[in-house]
C-alpha positions as CSV (number, residue, x, y, z in Angstrom):
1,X,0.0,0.0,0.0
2,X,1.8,3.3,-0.8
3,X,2.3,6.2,1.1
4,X,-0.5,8.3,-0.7
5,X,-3.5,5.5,-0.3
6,X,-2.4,4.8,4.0
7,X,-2.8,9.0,4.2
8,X,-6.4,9.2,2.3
9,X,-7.1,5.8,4.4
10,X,-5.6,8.1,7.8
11,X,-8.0,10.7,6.8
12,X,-10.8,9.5,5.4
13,X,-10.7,7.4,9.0
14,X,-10.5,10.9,11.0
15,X,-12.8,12.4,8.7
16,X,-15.6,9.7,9.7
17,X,-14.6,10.3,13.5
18,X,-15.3,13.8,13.4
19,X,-18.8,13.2,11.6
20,X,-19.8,10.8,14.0
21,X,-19.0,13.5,17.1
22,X,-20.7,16.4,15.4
23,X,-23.5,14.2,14.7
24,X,-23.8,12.8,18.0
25,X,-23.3,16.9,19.1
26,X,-25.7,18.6,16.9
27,X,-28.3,15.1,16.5
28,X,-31.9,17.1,15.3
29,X,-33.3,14.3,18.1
30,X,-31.1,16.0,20.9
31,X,-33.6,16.6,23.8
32,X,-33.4,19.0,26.6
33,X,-33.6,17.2,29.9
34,X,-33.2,19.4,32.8
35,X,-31.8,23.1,33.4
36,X,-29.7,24.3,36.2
37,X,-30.2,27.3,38.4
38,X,-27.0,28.9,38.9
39,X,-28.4,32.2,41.1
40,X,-29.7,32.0,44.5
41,X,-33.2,33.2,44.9
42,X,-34.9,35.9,47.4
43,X,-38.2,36.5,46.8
44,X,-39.2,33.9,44.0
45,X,-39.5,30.3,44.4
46,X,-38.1,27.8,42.5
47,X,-41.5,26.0,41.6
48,X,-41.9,29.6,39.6
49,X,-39.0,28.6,37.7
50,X,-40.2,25.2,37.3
51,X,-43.2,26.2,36.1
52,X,-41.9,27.9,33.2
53,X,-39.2,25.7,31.7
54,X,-40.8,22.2,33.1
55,X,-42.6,22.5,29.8
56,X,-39.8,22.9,27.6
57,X,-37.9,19.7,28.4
58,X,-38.3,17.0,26.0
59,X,-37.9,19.3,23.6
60,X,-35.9,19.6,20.6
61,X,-32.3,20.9,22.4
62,X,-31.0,22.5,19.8
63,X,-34.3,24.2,17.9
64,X,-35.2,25.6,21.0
65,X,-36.3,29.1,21.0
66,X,-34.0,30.5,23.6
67,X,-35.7,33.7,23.2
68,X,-39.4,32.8,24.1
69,X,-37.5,31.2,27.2
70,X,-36.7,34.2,28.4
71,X,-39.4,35.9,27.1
72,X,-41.5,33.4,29.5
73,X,-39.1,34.4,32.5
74,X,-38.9,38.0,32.4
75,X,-42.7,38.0,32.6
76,X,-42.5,36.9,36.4
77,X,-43.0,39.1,38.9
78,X,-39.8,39.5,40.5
79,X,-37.6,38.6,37.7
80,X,-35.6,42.1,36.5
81,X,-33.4,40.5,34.2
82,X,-32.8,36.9,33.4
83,X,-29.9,34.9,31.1
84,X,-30.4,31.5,29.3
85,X,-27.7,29.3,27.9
86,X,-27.7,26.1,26.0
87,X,-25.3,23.5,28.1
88,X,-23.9,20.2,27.3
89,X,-25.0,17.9,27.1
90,X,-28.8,18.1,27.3
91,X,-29.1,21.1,30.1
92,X,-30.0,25.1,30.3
93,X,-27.9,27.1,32.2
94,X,-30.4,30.0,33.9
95,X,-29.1,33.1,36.0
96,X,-31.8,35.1,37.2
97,X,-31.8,38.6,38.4
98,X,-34.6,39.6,40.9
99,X,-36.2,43.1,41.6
100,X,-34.1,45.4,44.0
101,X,-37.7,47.1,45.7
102,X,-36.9,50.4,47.3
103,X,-40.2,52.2,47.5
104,X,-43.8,51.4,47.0
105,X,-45.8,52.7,43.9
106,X,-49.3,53.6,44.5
107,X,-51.2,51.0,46.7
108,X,-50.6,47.8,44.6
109,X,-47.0,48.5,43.2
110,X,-43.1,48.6,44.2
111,X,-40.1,50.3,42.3
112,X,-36.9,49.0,41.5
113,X,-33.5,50.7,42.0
114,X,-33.8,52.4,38.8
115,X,-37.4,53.6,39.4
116,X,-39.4,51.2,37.1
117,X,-42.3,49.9,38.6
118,X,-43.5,46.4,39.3
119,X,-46.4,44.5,40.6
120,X,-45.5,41.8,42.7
121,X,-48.7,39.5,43.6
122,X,-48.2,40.8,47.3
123,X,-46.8,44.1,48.7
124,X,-47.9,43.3,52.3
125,X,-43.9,43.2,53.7
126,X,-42.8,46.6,52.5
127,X,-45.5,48.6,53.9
128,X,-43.1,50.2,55.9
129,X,-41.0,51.3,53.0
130,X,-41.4,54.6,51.5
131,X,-45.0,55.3,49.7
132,X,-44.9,57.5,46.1
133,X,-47.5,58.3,44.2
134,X,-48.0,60.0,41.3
135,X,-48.9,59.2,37.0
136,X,-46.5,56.7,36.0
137,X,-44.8,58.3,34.0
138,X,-43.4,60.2,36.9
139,X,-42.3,57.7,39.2
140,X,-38.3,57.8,38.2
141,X,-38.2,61.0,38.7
142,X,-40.3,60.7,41.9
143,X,-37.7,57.8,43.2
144,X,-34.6,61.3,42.4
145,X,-36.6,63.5,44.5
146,X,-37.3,61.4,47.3
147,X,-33.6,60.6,47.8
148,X,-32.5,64.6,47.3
149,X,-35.2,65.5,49.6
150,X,-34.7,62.7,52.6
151,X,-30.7,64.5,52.3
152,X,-32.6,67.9,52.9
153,X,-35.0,67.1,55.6
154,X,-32.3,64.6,57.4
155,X,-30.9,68.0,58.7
156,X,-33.8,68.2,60.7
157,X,-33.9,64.6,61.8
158,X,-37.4,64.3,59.9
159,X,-38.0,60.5,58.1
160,X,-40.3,61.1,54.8
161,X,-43.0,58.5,55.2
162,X,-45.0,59.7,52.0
163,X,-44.6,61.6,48.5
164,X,-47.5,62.7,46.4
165,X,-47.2,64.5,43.4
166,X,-49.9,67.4,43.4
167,X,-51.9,69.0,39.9
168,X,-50.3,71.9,40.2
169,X,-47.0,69.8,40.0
170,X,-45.6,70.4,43.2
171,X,-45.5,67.7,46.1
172,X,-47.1,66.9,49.3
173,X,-44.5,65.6,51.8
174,X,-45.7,63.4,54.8
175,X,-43.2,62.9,57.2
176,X,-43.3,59.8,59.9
177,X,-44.6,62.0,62.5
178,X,-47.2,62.7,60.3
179,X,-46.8,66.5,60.1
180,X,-47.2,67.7,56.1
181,X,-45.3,70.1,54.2
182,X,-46.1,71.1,50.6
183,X,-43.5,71.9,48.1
184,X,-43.7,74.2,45.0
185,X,-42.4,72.7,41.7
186,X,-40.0,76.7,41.6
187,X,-37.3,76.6,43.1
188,X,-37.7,73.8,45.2
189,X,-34.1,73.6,47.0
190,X,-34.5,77.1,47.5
191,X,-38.0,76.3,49.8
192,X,-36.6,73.9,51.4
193,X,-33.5,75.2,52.4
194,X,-35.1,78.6,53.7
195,X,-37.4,76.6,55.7
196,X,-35.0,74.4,57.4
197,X,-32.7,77.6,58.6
198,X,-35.9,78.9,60.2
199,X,-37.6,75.9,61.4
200,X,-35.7,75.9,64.6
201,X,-36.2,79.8,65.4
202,X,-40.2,78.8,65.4
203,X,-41.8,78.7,68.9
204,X,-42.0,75.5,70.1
205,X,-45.5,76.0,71.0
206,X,-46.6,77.0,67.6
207,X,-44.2,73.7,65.8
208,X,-45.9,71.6,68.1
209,X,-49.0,72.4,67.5
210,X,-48.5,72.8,63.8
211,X,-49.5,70.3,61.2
212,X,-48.9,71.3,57.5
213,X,-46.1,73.6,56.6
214,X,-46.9,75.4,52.9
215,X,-43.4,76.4,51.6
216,X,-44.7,77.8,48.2
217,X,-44.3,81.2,49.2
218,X,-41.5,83.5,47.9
219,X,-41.0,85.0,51.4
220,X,-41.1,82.6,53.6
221,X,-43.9,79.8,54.3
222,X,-47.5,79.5,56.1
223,X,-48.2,77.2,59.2
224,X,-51.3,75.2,59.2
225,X,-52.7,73.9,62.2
226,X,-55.1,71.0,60.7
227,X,-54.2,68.4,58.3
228,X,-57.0,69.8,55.6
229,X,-55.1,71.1,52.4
């Protein structure tokens, strides 16, 4: 047998190995079997998971639309982001990001970190978070001012409790206390900062007895001594 004829033989041999793997790899009657769960879990369960890719095994491993998978996913409550692999040899890989809440939303809705909203099927834990409300539209820009005006009011040792954003698109501040104060949507930092330098030169009779501070006034602000608005 000459040299030429034992090499074609050598590869021809390799050739036929290498079909056999890729065909074994890539077989169209590859089936998923099982997916792994690489990310602990807070407030899901994994019987949420289960419930959206225990349908998908037995199916085709590599036709599977990876997409739709985490399509089906993201559509869970507290899932923010969520990442999908194909493993081998018959397994998804799934890393799951969950919802960061920091604030409520209205009565039947949280925010994220970043302000979206979400609606978890139960909010009943995190009443005692921060309340906003407002059009939804708002509520990232809501989550900004809570946090620039909890800095303000901190000076003062007063916890915000509530924010509402008012028609006339300023805001009505409840504080844990309870007491109220209204800010205008002008110059805002400007209210706010005049009212906490003279805050503490107020009687302590009349702060004591006062229940709504109005700071939309351009020389000062008006004490209220019932919670009507």
């Amino acid at each position: 047998m000459s040299k030429i004829t034992l090499f074609f033989s050598f590869f021809f041999a390799i050739a036929l190995v290498l079909l056999v793997i890729v065909w074994l790899i890539y077989a169209p009657d590859k089936v998923l079997q099982d997916y792994k769960l690489k990310t602990p879990l807070k407030q899901l369960k994994v019987e949420q998971i289960d419930k959206i890719l225990k349908p998908y095994m037995g199916s085709s491993f590599w036709r599977l639309d990876i997409e739709k998978v985490h399509r089906d996913l993201v559509r869970i409550d507290w899932v923010y982001q969520a990442q999908v692999v194909r493993k081998w040899p018959s397994y998804l890989e799934v890393k799951i990001l969950e919802q960061i809440p920091v604030a409520r939303w209205g009565d039947s809705a949280l925010l994220n970190q970043n302000g979206d909203i979400f609606y978890p099927y139960n909010i009943k834990e995190f009443v005692q978070y921060v309340k906003l409300d407002g059009e939804d539209i708002q509520a990232k820009k809501m989550l900004k001012k809570l946090d620039l005006f909890q800095i303000q009011f901190q000076k003062l040792g007063w916890l915000i409790k509530q924010i509402d954003k008012r028609v006339d698109e300023g805001w009505l501040v409840t504080f844990v206390s309870n007491k109220k104060i209204i800010i205008g949507n002008q110059n805002w930092f400007q209210q706010i900062n005049r009212f906490i330098y003279t805050y503490p030169r107020v009687k302590k009779e009349v702060t004591k007895q006062a229940q709504v501070y109005d700071l939309r006034y351009s020389n000062g602000f008006v004490i209220r001594f019932s919670q009507k608005l």
